[in-house]
N, C-alpha and C positions, 0 to 999 in steps of 0.2 A: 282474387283467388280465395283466400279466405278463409283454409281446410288447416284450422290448425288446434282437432278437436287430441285432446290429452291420448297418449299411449305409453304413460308410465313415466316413470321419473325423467325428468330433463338432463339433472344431472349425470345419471347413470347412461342413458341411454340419446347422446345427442345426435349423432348420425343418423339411427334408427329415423330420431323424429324429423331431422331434416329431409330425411327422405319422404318420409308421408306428406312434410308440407307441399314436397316442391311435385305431389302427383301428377297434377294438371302438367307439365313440364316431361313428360317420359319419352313423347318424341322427340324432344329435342334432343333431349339427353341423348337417347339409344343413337342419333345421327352424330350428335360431337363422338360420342364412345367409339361409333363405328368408325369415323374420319381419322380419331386418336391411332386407333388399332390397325388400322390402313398407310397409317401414314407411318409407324412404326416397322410395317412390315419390310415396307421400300426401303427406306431407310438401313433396313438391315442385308439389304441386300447388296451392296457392294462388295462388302466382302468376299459373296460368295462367286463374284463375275472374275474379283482380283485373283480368287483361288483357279477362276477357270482360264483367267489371261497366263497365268503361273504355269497350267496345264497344257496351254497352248503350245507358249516358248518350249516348254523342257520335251513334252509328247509329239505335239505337231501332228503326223497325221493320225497318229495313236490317242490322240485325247479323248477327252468324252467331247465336245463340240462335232468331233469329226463323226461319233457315234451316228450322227442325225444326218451324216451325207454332205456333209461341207468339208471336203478334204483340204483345200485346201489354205493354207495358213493366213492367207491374207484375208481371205473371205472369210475365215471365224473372225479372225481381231476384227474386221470391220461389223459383222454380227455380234461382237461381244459390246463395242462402241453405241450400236444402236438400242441393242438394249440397255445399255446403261442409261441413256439421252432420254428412253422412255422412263426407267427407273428413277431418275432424278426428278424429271418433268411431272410424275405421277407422286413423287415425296413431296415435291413443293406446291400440287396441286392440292393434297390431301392435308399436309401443312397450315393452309391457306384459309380451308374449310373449318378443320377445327377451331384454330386459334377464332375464327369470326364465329362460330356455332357457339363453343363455350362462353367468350366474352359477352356475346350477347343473351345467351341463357344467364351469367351473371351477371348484369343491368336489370335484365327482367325479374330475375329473382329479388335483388336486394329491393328494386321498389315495391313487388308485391309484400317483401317482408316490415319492409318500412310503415310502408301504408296501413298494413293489418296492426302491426304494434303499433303503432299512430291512435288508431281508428280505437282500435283496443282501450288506449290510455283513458282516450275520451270519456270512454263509459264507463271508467268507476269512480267509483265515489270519493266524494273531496276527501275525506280522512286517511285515501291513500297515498293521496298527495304531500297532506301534511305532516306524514310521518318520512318524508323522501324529498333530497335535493333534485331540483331542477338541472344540477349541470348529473346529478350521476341519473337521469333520465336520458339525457340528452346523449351520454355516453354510450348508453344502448341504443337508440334510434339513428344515433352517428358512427359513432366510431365502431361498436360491434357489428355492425351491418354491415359498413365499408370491410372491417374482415374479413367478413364470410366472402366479400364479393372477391376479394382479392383471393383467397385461397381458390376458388372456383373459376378465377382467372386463368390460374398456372397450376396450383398443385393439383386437382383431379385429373389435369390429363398427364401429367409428371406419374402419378401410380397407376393408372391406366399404361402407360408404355413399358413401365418398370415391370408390371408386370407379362404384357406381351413378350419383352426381351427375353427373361425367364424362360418362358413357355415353348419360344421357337427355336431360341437357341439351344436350350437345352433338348427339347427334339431332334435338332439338327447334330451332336453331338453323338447323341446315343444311335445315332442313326448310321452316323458314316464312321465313325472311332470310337465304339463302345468300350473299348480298353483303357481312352485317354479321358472320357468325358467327366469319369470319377471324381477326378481332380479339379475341374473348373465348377463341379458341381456342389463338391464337398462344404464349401465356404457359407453354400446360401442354407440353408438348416441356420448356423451360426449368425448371420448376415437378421435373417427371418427373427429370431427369437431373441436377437439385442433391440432390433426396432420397436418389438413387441412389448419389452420390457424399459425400454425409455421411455415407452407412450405412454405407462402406467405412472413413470415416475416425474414425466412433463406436466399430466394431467394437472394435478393440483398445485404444482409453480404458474403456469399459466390461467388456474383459474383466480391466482392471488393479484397477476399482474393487470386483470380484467377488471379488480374489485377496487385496484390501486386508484387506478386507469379515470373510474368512477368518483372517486372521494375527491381527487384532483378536480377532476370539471366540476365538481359540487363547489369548492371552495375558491376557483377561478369566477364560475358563472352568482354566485354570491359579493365577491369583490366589485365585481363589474358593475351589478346591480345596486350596491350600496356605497359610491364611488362616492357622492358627493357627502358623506357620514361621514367616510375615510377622510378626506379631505379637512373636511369642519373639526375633525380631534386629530390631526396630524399625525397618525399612524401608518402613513405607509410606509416606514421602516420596518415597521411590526409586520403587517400583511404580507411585504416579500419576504419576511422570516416564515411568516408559518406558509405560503406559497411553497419556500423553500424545504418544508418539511416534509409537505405531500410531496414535493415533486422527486424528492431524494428516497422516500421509501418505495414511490412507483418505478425509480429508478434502480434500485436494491432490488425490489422484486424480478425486474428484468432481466437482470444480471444475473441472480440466480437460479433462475431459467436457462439465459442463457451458456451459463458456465456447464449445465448439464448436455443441453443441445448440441454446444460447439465439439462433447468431447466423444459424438456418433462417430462423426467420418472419418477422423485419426487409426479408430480403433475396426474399423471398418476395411480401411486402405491397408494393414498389416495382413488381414487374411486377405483380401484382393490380390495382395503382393505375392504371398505365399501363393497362392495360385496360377497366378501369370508364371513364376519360376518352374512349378513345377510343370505345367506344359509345354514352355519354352522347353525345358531339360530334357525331359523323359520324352517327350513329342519329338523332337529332333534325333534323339538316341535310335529311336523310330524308324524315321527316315534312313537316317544311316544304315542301318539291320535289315531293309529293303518293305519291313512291316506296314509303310504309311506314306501315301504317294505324298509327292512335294507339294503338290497344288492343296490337296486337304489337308494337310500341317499348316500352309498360309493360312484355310479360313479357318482352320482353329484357335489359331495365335491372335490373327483379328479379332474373330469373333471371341474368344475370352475377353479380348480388352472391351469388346462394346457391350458383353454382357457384363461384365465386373467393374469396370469406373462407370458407366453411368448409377449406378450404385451408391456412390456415393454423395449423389444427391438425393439420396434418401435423407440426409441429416437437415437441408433446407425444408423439405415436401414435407417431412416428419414436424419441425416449427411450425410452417405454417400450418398443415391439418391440426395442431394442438391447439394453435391460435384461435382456428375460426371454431373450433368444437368448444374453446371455453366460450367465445361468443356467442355460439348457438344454444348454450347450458341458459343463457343470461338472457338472450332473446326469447326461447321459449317458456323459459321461468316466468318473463310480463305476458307472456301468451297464456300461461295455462292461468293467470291470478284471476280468482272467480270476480265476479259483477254481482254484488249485495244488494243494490238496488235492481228490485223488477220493475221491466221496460214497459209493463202495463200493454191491455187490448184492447180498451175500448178507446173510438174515435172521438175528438171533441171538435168539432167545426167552430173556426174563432167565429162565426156569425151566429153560436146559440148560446154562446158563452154568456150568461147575464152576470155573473162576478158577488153571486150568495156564497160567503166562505162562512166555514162554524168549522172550532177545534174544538172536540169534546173527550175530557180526562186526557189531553196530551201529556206527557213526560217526555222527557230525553235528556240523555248525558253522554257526555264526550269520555268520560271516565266510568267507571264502575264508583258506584257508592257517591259519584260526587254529584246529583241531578242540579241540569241548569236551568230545566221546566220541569216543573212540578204539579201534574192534576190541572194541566189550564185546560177553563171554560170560555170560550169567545167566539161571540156573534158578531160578523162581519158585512151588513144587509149592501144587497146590490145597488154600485150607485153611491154609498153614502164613502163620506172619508170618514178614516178613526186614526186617531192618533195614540199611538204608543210612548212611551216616555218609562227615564229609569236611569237610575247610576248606573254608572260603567260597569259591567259582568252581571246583569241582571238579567238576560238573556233574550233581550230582543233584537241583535242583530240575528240569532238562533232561529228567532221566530221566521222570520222571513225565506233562512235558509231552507224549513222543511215545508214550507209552502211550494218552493221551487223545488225541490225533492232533490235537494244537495244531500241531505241526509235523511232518514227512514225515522220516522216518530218510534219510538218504543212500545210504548202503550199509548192509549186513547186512537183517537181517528182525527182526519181533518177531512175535510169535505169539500168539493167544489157545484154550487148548483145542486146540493143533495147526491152527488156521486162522488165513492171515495177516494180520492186522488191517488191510491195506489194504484188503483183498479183503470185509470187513466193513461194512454201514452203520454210517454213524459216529454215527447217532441211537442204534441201540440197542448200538453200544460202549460209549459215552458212558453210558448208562442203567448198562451196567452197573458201570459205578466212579463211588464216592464218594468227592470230594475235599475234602480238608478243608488249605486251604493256610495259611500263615504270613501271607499278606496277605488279612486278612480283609475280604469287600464286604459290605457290609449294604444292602438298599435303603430309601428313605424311607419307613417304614410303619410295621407293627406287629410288635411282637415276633413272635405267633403269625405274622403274612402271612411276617417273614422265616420261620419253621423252616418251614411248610409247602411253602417253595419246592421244598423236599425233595421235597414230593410232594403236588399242586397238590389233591387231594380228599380228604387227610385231616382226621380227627376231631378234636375238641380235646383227646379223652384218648389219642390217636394221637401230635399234638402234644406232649402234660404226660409220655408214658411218655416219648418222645425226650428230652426234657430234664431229666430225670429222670437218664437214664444219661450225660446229659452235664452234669451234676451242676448245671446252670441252672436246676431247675426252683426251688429255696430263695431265689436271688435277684432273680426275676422277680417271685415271689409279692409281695418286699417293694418293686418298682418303683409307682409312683402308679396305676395302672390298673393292674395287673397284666400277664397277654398282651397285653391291647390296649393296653402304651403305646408312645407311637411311639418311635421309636430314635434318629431324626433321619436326615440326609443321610447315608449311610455309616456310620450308629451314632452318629454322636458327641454321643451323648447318653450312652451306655457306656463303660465302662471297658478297655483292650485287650484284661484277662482274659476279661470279660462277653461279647462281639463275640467272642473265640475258639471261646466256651462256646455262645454262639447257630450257630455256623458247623460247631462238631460234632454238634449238636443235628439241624441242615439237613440233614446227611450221613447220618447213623443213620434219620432218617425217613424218609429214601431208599431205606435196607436193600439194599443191590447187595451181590452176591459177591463185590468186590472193592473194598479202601477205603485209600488213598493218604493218609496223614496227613504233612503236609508241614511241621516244625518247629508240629505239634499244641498242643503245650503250651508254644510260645518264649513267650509275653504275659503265662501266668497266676504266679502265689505259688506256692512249695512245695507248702504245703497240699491248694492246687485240684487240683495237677496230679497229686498223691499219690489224692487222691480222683476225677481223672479216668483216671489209671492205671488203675484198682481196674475201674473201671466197662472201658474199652478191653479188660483181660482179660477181659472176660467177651462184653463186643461180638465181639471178634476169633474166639474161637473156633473157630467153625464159618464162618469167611470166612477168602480171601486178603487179606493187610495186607500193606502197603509203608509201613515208618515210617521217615521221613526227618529226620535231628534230629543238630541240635549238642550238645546233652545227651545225653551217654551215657547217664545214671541211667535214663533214659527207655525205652531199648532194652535195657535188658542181660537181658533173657530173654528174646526172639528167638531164634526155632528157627536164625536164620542172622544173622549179620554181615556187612555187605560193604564195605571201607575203598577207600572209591573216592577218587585224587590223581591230577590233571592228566589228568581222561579216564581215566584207567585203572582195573583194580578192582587193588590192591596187595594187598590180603590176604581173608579173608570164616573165617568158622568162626563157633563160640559165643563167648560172653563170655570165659569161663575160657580156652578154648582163648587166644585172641588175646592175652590177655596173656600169656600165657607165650611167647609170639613174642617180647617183649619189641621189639615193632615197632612202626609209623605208631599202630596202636588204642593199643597200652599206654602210649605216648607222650600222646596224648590225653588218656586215663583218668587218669594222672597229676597231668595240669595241670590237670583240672576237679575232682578232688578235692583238692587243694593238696596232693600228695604232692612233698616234694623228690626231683629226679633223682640218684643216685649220682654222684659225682664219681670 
């Protein structure tokens, strides 16, 4: 679907925008509306058969039935019979339509609205991420969504009838007893303009319960995530305490919400009340005084009551429409958040890709005033490996991020092949580098599902070569299923080294000309990394590599060095070369092979 271009504030105006998204959807709508309105009408019609069977008994060959040429009284009650048998037949036919027309325009809806804020998330950029929990994201693609669907379940066609009822009854009223109708009408003015004014005052209770709602799944989907932390410092007395804090203020919020909501229909049912009495009284006075046949006082008194209690479910319809309108405030709020990174035009075919990178005067910072690259110059020749190196916060896990265009350089340019990579789609940028980072994800699945991610239609001896060079494929063989065992949530059914080995594995199946290994080997034994080494020289060859690593032993035959400190590059050459700088590298080098410094 997908039309969900801004028309003014979300929060101000959320119906408005729900309505535009759901365009594509108008016939269906106008079919539930009309089935609602159809089925509302029948519905209302018994009353009027009861006033006519009421006419029958008392009038007989004088009623209006007999009007039409059926004098006699058995042949109206059995004509009053049949049409009623059609009248109910035709309510529960129209009944049947709606309820299946709405529910399923509310399926259709929430997953186009899921899907588009899905879709949506995807494409902005990680700094939006990092400022937002994962469970109050989830709380919008879940729990808000499920709102909307549920109000669209019941409460649209709930005000859809309320208002029908309105409309025909009070037509019918002024039609046949315009002396009496005053009175059953009197209420809705009153009725109209407490709704009105509840909705103003639900509004911002239910936009707090929405925000609550949010902070809770943040703080649950955070706990869960960091389970075995919890565990290793013994705190989860602590964690069900503060569990227990969100949970108690989302529950506060609701409350006083609720206390507002619940206190519609009480206040509601008093005029109701007053009205039924006064028709009952003065209607009946009526009759008595000869002013108002028996039969049309029955459908009066009826139809008061079907116009005025179902009214009273205006206080539920009123809840829930407040519910899905703060949801929809929140769903379209992720809809309208603009997309910082441009998606770029030009095409890059992975088979012209030869993998010449150069950054020239890049800068960037996460913060205002705090740059994490400063003025870098780096040539990166196709084909060759260069190795990056540097204390912790010196900005080369950075580097790599705006190469993959996780984030927008500030100044300078960086270039792929001589064209600038903003000016690139960022799908088949992206294609073309394999990243293999230090924080490895695993998804919940199967070994093979993870390496294959690589590359969604390979073979399983596509898969076993991949892991093979990422020296996985001997400790998979001895997992209990082999490929097919599941990994768990994020791996951790694995061991850090295991989860590294499947994450190089992902990368090599991908086979791009360019491959990013980001503290590649930090998780795994000597051993592994000796034997994943072995294999990486043989991968790299005929690719551009960018190897990024606090272990020197790792890089030290790199066609290039680059000792990048505080944003800057301080030095770059070979291995040999750098130490004989006796600089930032050999200083390094020193302390990771326990050589003592000269005094």
């Amino acid at each position: 679907m997908g039309n969900h271009q801004s028309s003014g504030d979300p929060a101000k105006y959320p119906l408005r925008r729900l309505l535009r998204y759901s365009r594509s959807y108008r016939r269906q709508i106008g079919w539930a509306a009309t089935c609602s309105v159809l089925n509302k009408i029948f519905d209302l019609a018994p009353p009027a058969l009861i006033g006519a069977a009421v006419d029958v008994v008392v009038q007989r060959q004088d009623s209006i039935i007999a009007s039409f040429g059926i004098t006699d009284v058995w042949q109206q009650l059995v004509t009053l019979a049949l049409l009623s048998a059609l009248v109910w037949g035709l309510e529960s036919l129209f009944e049947y339509a709606y309820q299946r027309l709405w529910r399923n325009l509310a399926q259709a809806l929430q997953h186009d609205v899921r899907l588009d804020a899905y879709a949506h998330l995807q494409n902005l950029e990680l700094s939006y991420f990092e400022a937002r929990t994962t469970g109050g994201l989830m709380s919008i693609l879940n729990d808000d969504v499920n709102q909307l669907e549920r109000f669209l379940d019941q409460g649209a066609n709930d005000i859809l009838q309320v208002i029908t009822t309105v409309i025909i009854i009070g037509a019918v009223f002024l039609g046949t007893a315009p002396n009496v109708a005053w009175m059953a009408l009197l209420p809705m003015p009153f009725i109209i303009w407490g709704a009105i004014a509840f909705q103003k005052r639900l509004a911002p209770r239910y936009a707090l319960v929405r925000e609550q709602v949010g902070l809770l799944n943040g703080r649950l989907s955070n706990n869960l995530s960091g389970i075995t932390t919890i565990k290793s410092f013994t705190t989860e007395a602590y964690e069900v305490e503060q569990v227990a804090l969100e949970s108690n203020a989302y529950s506060d919020s609701n409350q006083n919400a609720i206390a507002l909501s619940a206190a519609f229909i009480p206040l509601i049912r008093v005029l109701i009340l007053l009205a039924f009495i006064a028709i009952l009284l003065y209607g009946g006075m009526e009759v008595v005084n000869g002013a108002l046949a028996v039969g049309t006082y029955s459908v009066l008194v009826f139809l008061t009551q079907r116009l005025l209690w179902p009214l009273t479910r205006l206080g539920e319809t009123l809840d829930q429409y407040q519910r899905a309108m703060a949801s929809t405030r929140r769903i379209m709020g992720l809809l309208d958040t603009p997309i910082h990174i441009h998606p770029g035009h030009l095409a890059l075919p992975l088979a012209a890709v030869k993998g010449d990178l150069r950054l020239a005067g890049v800068s960037f910072a996460y913060e205002a005033d705090n740059p994490v690259l400063d003025d870098i110059d780096l040539h990166i020749p196709a084909g060759q490996t260069i190795a990056i190196v540097g204390s912790t916060g010196s900005g080369k896990s950075t580097l790599s991020k705006l190469l993959l265009r996780l984030y927008e350089v500030e100044t300078g340019k960086v270039t792929l092949d001589n064209i600038d990579i903003q000016t690139l789609r960022i799908k088949d940028l992206r294609r073309a580098i394999g990243l293999v980072s230090q924080d490895v994800f695993l998804f919940h699945g199967t070994v093979r599902e993870n390496i294959a991610y690589g590359r969604l239609d390979a073979t399983l001896a596509e898969i076993e070569t991949a892991a093979k060079h990422a020296e996985a494929h001997a400790f998979i063989q001895q997992l209990p299923q082999g490929y097919e065992t599941i990994v768990g949530e994020r791996g951790q059914k694995l061991s850090g080294g295991q989860r590294q080995r499947l994450s190089i594995a992902r990368a090599l199946l991908k086979d791009p000309p360019i491959l990013i290994l980001d503290e590649a080997t930090s998780a795994v034994d000597n051993e592994t990394e000796a034997a994943i080494q072995k294999s990486l020289d043989r991968i790299t060859a005929h690719r551009t590599t960018i190897a990024i690593a606090h272990r020197l032993s790792t890089i030290r035959h790199a066609d290039c060095i680059y000792v990048l400190e505080q944003g800057q590059i301080k030095e770059q050459g070979q291995h040999e070369e750098l130490l004989k700088l006796s600089g930032v590298y050999a200083q390094l080098w020193r302390v990771q092979t326990g050589q003592r410094e000269m005094v």
